[in-house]
DRENPA-3360 file (N, C-alpha, C; in nm, 2 decimals, always signed):
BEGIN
1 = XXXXXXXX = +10.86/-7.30/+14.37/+10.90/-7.26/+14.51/+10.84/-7.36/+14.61 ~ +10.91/-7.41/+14.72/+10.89/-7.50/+14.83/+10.77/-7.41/+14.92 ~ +10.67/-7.52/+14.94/+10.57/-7.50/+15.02/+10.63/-7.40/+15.19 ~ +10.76/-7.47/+15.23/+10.76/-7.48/+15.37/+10.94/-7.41/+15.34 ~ +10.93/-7.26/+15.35/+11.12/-7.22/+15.35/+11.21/-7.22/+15.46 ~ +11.16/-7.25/+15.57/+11.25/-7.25/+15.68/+11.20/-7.35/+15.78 ~ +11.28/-7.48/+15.81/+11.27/-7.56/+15.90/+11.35/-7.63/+15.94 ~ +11.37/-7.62/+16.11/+11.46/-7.65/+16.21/+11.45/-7.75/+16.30;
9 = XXXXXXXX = +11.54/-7.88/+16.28/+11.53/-7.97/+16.31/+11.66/-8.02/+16.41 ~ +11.59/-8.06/+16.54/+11.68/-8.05/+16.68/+11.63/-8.21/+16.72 ~ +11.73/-8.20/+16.79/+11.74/-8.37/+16.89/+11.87/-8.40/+16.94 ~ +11.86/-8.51/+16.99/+11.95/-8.57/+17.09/+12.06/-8.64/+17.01 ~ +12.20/-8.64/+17.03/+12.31/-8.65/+16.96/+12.27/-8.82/+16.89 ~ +12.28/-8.89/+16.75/+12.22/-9.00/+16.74/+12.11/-9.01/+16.76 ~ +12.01/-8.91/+16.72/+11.88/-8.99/+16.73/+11.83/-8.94/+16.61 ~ +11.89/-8.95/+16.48/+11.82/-9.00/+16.37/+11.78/-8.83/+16.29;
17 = XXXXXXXX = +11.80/-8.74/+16.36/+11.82/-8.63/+16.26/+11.86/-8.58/+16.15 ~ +11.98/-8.63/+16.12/+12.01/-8.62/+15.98/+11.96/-8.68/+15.85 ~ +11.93/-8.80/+15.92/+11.82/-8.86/+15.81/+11.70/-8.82/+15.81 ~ +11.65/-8.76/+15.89/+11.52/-8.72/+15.86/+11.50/-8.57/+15.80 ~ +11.61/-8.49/+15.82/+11.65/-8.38/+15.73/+11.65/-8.43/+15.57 ~ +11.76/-8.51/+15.54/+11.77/-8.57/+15.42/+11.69/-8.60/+15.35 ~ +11.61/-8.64/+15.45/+11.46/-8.73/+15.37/+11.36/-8.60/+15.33 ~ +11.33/-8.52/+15.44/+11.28/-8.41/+15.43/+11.30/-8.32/+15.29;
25 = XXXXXXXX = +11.41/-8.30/+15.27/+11.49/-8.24/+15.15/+11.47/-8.30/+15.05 ~ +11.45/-8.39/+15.04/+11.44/-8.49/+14.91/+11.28/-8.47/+14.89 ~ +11.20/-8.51/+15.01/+11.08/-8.45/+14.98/+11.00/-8.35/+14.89 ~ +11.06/-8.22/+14.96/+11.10/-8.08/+14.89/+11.14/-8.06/+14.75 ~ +11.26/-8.13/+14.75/+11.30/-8.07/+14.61/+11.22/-8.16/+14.52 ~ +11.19/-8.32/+14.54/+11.09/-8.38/+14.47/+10.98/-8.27/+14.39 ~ +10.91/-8.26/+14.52/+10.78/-8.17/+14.47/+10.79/-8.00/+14.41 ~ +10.90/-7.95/+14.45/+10.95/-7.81/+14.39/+11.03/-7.82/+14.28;
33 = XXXXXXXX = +11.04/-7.94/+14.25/+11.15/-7.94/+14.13/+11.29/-7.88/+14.14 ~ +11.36/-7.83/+14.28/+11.46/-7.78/+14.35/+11.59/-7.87/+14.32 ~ +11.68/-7.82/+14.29/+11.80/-7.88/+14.32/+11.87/-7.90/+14.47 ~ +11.94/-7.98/+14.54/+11.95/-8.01/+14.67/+12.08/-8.00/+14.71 ~ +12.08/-7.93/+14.79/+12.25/-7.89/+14.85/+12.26/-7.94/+14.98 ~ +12.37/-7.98/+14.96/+12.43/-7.98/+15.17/+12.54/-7.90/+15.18 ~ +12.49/-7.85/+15.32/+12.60/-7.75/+15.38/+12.66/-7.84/+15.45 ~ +12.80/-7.89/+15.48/+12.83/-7.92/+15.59/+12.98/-7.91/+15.65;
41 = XXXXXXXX = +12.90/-7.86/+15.77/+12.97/-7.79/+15.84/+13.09/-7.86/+15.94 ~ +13.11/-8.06/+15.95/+13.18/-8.10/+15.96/+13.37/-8.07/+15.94 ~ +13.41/-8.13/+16.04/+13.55/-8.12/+16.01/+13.60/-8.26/+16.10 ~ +13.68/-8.34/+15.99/+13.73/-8.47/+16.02/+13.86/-8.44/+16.10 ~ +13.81/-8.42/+16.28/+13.93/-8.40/+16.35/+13.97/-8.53/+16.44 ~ +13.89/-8.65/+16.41/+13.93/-8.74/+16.47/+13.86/-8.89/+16.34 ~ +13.88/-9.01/+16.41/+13.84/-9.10/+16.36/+13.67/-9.12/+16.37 ~ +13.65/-9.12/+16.51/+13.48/-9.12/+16.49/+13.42/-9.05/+16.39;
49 = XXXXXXXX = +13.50/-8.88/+16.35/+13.44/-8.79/+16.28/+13.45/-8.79/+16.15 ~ +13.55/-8.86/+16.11/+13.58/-8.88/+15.94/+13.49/-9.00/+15.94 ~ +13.45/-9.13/+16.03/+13.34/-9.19/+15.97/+13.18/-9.12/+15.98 ~ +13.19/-9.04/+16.05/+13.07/-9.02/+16.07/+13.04/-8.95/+15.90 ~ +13.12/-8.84/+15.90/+13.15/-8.78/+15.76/+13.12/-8.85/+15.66 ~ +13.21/-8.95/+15.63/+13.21/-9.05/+15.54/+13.08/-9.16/+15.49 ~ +13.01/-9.15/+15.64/+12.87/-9.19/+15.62/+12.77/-9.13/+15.54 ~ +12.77/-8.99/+15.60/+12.67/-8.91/+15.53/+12.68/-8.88/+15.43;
57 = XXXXXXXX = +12.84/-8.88/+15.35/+12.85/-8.85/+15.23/+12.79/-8.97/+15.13 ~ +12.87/-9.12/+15.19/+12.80/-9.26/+15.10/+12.65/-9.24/+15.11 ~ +12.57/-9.20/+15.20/+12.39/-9.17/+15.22/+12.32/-9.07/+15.11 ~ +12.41/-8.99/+15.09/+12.36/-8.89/+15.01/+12.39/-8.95/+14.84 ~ +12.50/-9.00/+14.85/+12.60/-9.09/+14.67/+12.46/-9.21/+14.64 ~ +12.44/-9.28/+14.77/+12.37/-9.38/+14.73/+12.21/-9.39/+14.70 ~ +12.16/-9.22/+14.70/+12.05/-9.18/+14.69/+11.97/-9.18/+14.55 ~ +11.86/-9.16/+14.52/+11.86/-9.15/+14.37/+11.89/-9.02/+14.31;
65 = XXXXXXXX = +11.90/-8.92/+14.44/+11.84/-8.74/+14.39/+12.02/-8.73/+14.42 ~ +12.10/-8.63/+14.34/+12.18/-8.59/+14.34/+12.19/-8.46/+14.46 ~ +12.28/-8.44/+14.54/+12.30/-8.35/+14.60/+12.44/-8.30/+14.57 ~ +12.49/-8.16/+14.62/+12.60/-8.07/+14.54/+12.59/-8.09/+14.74 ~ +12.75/-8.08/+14.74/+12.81/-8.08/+14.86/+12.91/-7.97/+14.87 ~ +12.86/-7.86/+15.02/+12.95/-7.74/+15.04/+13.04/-7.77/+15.15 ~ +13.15/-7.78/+15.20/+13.19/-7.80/+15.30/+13.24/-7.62/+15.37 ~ +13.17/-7.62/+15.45/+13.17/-7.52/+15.51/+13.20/-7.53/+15.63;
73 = XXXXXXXX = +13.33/-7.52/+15.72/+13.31/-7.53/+15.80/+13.32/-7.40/+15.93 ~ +13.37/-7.29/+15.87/+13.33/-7.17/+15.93/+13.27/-7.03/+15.84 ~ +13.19/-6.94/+15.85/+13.17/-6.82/+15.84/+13.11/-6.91/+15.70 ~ +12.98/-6.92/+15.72/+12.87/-6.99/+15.60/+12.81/-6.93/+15.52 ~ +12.83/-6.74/+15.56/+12.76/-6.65/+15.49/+12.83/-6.62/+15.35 ~ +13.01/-6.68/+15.37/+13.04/-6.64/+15.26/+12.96/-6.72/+15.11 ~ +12.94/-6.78/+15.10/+12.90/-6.87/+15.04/+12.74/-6.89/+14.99 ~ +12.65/-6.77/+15.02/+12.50/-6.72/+15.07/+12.47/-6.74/+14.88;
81 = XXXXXXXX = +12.60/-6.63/+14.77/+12.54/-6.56/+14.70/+12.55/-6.73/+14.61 ~ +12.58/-6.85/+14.65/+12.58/-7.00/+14.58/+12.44/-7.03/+14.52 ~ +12.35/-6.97/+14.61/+12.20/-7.06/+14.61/+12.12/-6.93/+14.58 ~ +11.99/-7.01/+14.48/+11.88/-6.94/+14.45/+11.75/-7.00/+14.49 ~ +11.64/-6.91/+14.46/+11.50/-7.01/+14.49/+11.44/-7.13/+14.44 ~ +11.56/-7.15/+14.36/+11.52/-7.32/+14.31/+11.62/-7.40/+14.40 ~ +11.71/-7.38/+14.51/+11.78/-7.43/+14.61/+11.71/-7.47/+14.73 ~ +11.80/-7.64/+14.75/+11.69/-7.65/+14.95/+11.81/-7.69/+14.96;
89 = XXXXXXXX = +11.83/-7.62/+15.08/+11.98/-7.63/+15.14/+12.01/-7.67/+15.26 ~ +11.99/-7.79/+15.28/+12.07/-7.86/+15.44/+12.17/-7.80/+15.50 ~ +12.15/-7.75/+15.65/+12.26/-7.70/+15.71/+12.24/-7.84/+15.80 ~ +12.45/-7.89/+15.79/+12.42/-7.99/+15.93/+12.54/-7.96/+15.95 ~ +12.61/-7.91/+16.10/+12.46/-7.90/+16.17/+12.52/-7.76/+16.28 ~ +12.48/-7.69/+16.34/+12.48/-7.58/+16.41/+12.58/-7.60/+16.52 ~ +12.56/-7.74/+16.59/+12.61/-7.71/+16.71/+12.75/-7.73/+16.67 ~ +12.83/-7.81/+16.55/+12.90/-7.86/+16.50/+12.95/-7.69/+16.46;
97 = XXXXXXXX = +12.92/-7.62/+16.38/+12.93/-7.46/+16.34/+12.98/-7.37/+16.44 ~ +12.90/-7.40/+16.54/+12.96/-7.31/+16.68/+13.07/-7.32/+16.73 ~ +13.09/-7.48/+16.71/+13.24/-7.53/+16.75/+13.34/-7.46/+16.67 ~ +13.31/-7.50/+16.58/+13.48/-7.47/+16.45/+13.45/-7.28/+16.48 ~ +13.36/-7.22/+16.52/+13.35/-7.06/+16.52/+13.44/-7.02/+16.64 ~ +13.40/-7.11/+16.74/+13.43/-7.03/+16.93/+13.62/-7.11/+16.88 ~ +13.61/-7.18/+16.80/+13.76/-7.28/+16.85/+13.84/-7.28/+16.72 ~ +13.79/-7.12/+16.63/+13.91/-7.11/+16.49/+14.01/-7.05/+16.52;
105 = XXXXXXXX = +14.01/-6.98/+16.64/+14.15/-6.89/+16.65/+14.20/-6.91/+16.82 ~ +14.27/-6.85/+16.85/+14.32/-6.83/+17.02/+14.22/-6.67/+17.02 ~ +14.07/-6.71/+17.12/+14.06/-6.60/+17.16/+14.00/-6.63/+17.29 ~ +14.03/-6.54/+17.39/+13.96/-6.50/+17.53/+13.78/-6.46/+17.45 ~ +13.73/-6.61/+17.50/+13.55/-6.59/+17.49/+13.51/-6.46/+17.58 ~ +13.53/-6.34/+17.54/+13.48/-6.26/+17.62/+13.32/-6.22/+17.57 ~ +13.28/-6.16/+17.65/+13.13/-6.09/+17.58/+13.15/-6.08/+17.43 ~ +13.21/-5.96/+17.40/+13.18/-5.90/+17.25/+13.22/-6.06/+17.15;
113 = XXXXXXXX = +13.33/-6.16/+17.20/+13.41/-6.23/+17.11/+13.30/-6.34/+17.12 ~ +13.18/-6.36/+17.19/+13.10/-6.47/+17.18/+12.99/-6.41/+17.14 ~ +12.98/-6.25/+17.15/+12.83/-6.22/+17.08/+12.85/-6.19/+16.94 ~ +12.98/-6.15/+16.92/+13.04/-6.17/+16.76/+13.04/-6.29/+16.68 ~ +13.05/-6.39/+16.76/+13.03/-6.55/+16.71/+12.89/-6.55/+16.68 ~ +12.81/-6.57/+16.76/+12.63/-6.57/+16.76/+12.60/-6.48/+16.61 ~ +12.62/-6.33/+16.59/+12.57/-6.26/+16.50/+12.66/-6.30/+16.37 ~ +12.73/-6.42/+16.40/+12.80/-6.40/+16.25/+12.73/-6.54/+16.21;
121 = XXXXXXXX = +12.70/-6.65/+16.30/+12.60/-6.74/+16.29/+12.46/-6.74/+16.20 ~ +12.39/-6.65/+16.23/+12.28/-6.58/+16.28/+12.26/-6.53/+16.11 ~ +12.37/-6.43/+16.10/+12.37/-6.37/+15.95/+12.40/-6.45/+15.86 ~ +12.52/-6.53/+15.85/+12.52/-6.67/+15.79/+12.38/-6.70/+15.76 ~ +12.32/-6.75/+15.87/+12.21/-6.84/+15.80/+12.11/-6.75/+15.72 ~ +12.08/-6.63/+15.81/+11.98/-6.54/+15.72/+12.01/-6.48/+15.59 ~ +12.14/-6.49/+15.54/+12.22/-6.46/+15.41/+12.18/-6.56/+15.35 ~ +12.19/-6.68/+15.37/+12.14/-6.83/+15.34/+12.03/-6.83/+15.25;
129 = XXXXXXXX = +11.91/-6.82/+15.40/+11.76/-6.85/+15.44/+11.72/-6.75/+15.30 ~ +11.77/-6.59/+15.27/+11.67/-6.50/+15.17/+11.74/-6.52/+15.06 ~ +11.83/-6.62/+15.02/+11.84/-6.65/+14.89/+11.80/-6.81/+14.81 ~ +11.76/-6.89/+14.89/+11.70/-7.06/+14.90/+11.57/-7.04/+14.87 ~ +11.51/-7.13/+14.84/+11.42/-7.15/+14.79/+11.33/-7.23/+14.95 ~ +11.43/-7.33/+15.00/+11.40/-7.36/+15.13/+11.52/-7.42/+15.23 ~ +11.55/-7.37/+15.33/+11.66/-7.39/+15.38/+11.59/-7.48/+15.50 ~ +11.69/-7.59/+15.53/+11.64/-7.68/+15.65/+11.81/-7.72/+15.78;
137 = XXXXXXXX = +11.77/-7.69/+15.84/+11.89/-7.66/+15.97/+11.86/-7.80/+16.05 ~ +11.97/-7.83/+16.09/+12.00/-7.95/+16.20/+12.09/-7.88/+16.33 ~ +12.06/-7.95/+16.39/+12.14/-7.89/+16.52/+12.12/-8.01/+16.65 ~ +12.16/-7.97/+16.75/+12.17/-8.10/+16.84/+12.10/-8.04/+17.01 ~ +12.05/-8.05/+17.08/+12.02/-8.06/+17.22/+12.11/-8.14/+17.28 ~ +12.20/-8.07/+17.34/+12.34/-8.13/+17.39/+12.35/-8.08/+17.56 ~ +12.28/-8.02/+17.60/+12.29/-7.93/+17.76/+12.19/-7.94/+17.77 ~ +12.09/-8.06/+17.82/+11.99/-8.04/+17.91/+11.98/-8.07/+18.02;
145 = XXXXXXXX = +12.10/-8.12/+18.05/+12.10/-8.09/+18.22/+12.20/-7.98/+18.29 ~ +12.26/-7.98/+18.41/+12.23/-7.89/+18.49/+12.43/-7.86/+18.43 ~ +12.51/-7.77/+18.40/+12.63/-7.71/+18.32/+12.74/-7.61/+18.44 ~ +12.69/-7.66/+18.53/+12.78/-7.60/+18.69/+12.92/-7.63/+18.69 ~ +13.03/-7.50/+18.71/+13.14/-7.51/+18.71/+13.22/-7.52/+18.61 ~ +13.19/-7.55/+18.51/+13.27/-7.47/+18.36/+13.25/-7.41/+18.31 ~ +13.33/-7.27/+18.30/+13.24/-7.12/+18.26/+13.23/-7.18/+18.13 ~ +13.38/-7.25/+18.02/+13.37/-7.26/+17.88/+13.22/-7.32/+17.85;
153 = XXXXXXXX = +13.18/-7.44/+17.88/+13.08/-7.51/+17.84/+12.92/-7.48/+17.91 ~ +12.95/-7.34/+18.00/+12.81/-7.24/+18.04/+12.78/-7.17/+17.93 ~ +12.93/-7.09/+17.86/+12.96/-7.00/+17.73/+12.87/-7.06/+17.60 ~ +12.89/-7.16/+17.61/+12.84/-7.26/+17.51/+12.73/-7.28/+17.48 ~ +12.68/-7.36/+17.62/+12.55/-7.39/+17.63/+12.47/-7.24/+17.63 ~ +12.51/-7.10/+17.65/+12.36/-6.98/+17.64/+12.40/-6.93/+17.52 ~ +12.56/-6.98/+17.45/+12.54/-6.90/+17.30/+12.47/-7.03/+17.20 ~ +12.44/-7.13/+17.23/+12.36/-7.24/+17.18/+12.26/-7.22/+17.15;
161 = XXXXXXXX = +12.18/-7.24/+17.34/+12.08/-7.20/+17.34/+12.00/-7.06/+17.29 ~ +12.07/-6.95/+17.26/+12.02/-6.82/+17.17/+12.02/-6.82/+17.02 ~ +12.13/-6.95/+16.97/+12.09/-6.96/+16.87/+11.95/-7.05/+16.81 ~ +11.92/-7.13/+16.91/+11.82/-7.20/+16.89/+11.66/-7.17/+16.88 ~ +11.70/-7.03/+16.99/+11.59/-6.95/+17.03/+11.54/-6.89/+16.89 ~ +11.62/-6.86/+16.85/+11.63/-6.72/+16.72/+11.56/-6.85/+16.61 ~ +11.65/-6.95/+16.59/+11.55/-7.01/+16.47/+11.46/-7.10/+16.45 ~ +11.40/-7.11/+16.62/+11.29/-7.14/+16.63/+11.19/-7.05/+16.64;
169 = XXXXXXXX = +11.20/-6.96/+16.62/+11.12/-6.79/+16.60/+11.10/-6.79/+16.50 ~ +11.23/-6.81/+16.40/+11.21/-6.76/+16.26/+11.13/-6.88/+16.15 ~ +11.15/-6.98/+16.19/+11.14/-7.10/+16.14/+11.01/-7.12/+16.12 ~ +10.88/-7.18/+16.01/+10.82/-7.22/+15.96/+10.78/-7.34/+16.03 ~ +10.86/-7.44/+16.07/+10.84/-7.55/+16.13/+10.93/-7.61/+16.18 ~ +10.87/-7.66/+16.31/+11.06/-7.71/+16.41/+11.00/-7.87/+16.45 ~ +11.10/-7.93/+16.43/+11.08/-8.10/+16.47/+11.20/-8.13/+16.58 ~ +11.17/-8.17/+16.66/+11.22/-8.26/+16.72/+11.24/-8.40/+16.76;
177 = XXXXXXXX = +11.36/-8.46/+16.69/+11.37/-8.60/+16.68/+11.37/-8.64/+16.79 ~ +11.36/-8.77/+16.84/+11.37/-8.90/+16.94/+11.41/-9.00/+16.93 ~ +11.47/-9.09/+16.93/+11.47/-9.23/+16.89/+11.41/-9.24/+16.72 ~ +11.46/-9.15/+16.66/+11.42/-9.18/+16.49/+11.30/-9.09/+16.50 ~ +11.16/-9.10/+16.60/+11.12/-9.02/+16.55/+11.06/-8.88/+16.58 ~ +11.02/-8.83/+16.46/+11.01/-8.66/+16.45/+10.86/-8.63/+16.47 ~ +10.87/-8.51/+16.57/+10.81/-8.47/+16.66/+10.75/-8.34/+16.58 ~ +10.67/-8.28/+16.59/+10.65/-8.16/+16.52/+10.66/-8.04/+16.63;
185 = XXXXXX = +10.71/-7.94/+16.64/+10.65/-7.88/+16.78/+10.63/-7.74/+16.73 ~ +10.66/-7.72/+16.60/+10.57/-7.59/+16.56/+10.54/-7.62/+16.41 ~ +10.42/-7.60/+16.41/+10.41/-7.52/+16.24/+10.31/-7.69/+16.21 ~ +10.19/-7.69/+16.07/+10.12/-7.76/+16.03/+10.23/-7.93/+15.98 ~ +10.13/-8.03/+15.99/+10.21/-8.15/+15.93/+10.14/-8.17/+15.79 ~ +10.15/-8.14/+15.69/+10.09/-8.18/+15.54/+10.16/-8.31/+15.48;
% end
């Protein structure tokens, strides 16, 4: 079993998160003897996105440690009963998750239809998190400035921000990247 089961790793769009998730993972299963999964939660809706895709998958092929690839790109919970405690499972990445959730169907974001998104998020991952051995989340800080005048991307930014809240509560250890590098802002560095 992995020293460290839950850890949540945030930053600025391109600033080196996924690789240090990756790396992190490899870490882990190194020392736990874990098999390594990626969740990802991408969807190739344009050209930037199919390379970006296409990157992470050549990063992961070109590695020495084998990883098992889930493409998941909505409702993650189905998929919970996949992984056991010899599993460390990369989610990349949240904010990417919330999208394909608020924007799978034609629905009026009302209250109940965005707090229904959040709790299905939420349970996803905790269906996840108690069957892994160690689960490690990516996600992005995308609204740090000031979100005046579009209710959609207000909607966004406080169903974001509550998810962020929630698993940096739950989380073991939270890093925040920068310019490549990772910041610790909760939990021990071993």
């Amino acid at each position: 079993m992995a020293a460290t089961p839950f850890i949540f790793i945030t930053g600025g769009v391109r600033s080196g998160k996924s690789s240090f998730a990756e790396r992190k993972a490899v870490e882990i299963a190194r020392k736990s003897e874990g098999r390594l999964n990626y969740l990802a939660t991408g969807v190739a809706s344009d050209s930037e996105m199919m390379e970006r895709i296409k990157k992470h998958q050549h990063d992961r092929l070109a590695g020495t440690y084998q990883w098992k690839t889930y493409e998941q790109s909505l409702r993650i919970g189905k998929i919970a009963d996949e992984f056991t405690a010899e599993d460390v499972v990369l989610l990349d990445c949240v904010t990417t998750l919330l999208n394909n959730e608020l924007f799978s169907s034609e629905q009026n974001w009302d209250n109940r239809f965005l707090s229904n998104v959040k709790e299905n998020i939420i349970s996803g991952i905790s269906s996840i998190k108690e069957r892994a051995g160690t689960m490690i989340i990516v996600s992005n800080e995308v609204l740090n400035e000031s979100i005046h005048g579009n209710e959609m991307v207000f909607a966004y930014g406080r169903l974001l921000g509550q998810i962020h809240q929630f698993l940096v509560k739950e989380a073991d250890k939270v890093f925040l990247v920068e310019a490549g590098i990772p910041i610790i802002m909760k939990g021990v560095i071993r």
